[in-house]
Structure formats: C-alpha cells, structure tokens
N, C-alpha and C positions, 0 to 999 in steps of 0.2 A: 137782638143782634148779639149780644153777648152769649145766649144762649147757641147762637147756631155757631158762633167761634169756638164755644168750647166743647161743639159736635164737632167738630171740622178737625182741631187740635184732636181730641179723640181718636177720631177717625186715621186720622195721618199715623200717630201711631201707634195705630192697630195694624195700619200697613206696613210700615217700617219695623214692627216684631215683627213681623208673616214674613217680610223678606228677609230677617236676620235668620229666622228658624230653620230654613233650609238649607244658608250656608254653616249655620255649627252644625246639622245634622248630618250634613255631607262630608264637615271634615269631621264628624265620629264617625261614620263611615267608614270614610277610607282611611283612618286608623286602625280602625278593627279588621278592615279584611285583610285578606292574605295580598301581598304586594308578588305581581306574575315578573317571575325570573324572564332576562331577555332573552331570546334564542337565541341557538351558537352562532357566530357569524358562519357564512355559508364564504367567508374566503379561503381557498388550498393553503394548508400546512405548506412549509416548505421545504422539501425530500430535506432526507436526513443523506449528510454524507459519504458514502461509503467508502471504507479503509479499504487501501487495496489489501487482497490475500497474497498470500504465498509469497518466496522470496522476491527479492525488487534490490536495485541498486540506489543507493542517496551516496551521491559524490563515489568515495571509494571505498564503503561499508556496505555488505549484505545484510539486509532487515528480513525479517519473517523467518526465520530461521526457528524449528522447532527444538526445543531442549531435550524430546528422548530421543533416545536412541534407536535407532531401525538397522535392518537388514539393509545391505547394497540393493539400489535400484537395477531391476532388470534390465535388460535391455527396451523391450518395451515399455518402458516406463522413459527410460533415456530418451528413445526415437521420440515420445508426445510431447514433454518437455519443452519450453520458449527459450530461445536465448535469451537472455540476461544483457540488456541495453546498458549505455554508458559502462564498461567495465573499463575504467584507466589504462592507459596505454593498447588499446584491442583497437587499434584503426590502420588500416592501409591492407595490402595485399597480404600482412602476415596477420591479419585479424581471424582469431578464432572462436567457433563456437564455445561457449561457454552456457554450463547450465548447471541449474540447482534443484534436486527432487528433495524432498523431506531435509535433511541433513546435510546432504550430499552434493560434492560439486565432481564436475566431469569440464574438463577442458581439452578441445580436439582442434588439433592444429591441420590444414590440408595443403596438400601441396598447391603449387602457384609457380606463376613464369613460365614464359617460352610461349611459342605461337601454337603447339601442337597437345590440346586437350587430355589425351594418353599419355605423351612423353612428357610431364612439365619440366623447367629447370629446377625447380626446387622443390625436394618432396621430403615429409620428416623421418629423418636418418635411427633417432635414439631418442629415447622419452626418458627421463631419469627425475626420483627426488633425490637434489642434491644433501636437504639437510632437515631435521624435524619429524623424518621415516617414523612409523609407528606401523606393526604388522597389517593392520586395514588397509593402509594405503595402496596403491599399484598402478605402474606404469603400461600401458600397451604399445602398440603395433600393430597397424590392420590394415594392406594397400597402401592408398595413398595418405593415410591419419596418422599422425601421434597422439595419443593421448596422457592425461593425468587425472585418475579419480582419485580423493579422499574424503573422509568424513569431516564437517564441519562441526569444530567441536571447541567450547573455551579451553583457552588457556594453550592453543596449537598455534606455532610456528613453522612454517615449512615454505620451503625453496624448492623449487622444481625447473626442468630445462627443459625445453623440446628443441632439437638439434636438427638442421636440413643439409642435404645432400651438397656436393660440390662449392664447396667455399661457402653456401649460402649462409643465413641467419641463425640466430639461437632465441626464442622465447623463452625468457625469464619468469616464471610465474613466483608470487610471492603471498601469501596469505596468512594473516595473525590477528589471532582472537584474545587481547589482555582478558582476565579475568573482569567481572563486573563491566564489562562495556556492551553496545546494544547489539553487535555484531561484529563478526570477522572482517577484516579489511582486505582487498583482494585487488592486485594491481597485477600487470601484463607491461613486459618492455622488450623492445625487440633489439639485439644489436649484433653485431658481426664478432 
C-alpha cells in the first residue's frame, strides 16, 4: 500500500509539472513574440476648422487685409467683389455698398426716396475726402452713386463725405489703421 501511495504521489506530480510546463512556456512565449499593434480606430477625424479668407468685418475692424501693396482694383474686380456685412453705422435707406478687394476698400452710396425709381429724392450730390487725402485715394460720380475708393494701409487716417441732393443726408465715412493693430477700423454715420 505504501508503495502504490508513493506511485500515486509520483504520479500526481508528474501531472502537475506537465500542467505547470505549458503555462511558463506560454508566458516565454508571449514575451518573446512580437506584441500586434492595435488598428487605427475606424472613427472620423473631426474636420479641421476653416478660417475664413479674405476681408470680413469683427465688430468695426476689417481683418484679412493683405500687407503688400497692389494696383487699384478694376472695375471688374469691383463688380465680383461681396459686400462687407456688419459695417457700423451702414443700416437704413442710406446704407451702402461697401467692399474690400486685396487692400482696397470702395464705398458706393445710391440714391433713395420718392415713389418714382428714375427720379428718387435723394441721389449723391459730392463725394469728397474731407481729411487723410494721400494721392491714391479718389472720389467719383457715376449716375445715381457716390463713391469713395482708398488703399488700406497702416498708420491711415481719413474722413470722407458723400453728400445728397435737396436737403437730403451726408455719409460720414471714417477709417483708421494705428500702427501695430490687426486692422483698419471702418465706421459709416449718416446725419443731416
């Protein structure tokens, strides 16, 4: 009896090395092998978001504004050109188109009032820069438009007027670029 107890003891472990041996072999195993990187996750990035281009108004400063210097925009360049939203003081019947190509801003005042599309009451009289003039700049006359083009450029100050017929209104334009700041500030005021 003793003897088949100490076949039996034996025996048992001879089993219990045989099931140790597989688990130390398995973890040298998978120590040694190479450990698989996990795939990318398959969920979408999420879009990057795009700055807008070109001039834009924030509050009563033009952003995007390029630092060199160009040629006056053609006229075709003028006609594709977006108005320019939010411009301070540009609301009601004396609101005008205002635009920005490279550098350059163009401001066209149109006539307004009266029942009669041809004849309105008030159409712009005199376009004039009051003060800031630098040879670039220039005032028109065209029909029923006033205008005011200059280059936008640091360190410019200028005043500008578009004046209408029969007592009507005068738009004030006003625009100033301090040195070091991120843009021109460009305001519109209408008064009598």
């Amino acid at each position: 009896m003793k003897r088949w107890l100490a076949l039996a003891l034996v025996s048992a472990l001879s089993v219990g090395c045989d099931e140790e041996k597989p688990k130390q072999e398995k973890a040298a195993a998978s120590a040694e092998a190479p450990k698989m990187e996990a795939a990318p996750s398959a969920t979408a990035k999420e879009p990057e978001v795009e700055k807008p281009k070109g001039p834009r108004m924030d509050s009563d400063t033009i952003l995007g504004i390029p630092g060199e210097k160009s040629k006056e925009p053609t006229s075709a360049e003028w006609d594709e050109a977006k108005n320019l939203e939010s411009v301070p003081g540009n609301v009601g019947p004396t609101a005008c188109d205002v635009k920005v190509v490279r550098e350059w801003l163009m401001v066209t005042c149109k006539a307004f009032g009266g029942t009669d599309a041809k004849k309105p009451k008030f159409k712009p009289e005199k376009s004039e820069i009051v003060s800031g003039k630098t040879p670039e700049m220039k005032t028109a006359m065209k029909g029923l438009e006033g205008s005011v083009i200059l280059p936008l450029r640091e360190d410019i100050d200028v005043s500008a007027l578009i004046s209408y017929s029969s007592g009507g209104p005068k738009k004030a334009i006003t625009v100033k670029w301090p040195k070091g700041t991120d843009g021109p500030t460009l305001q519109t005021r209408t008064g009598m």
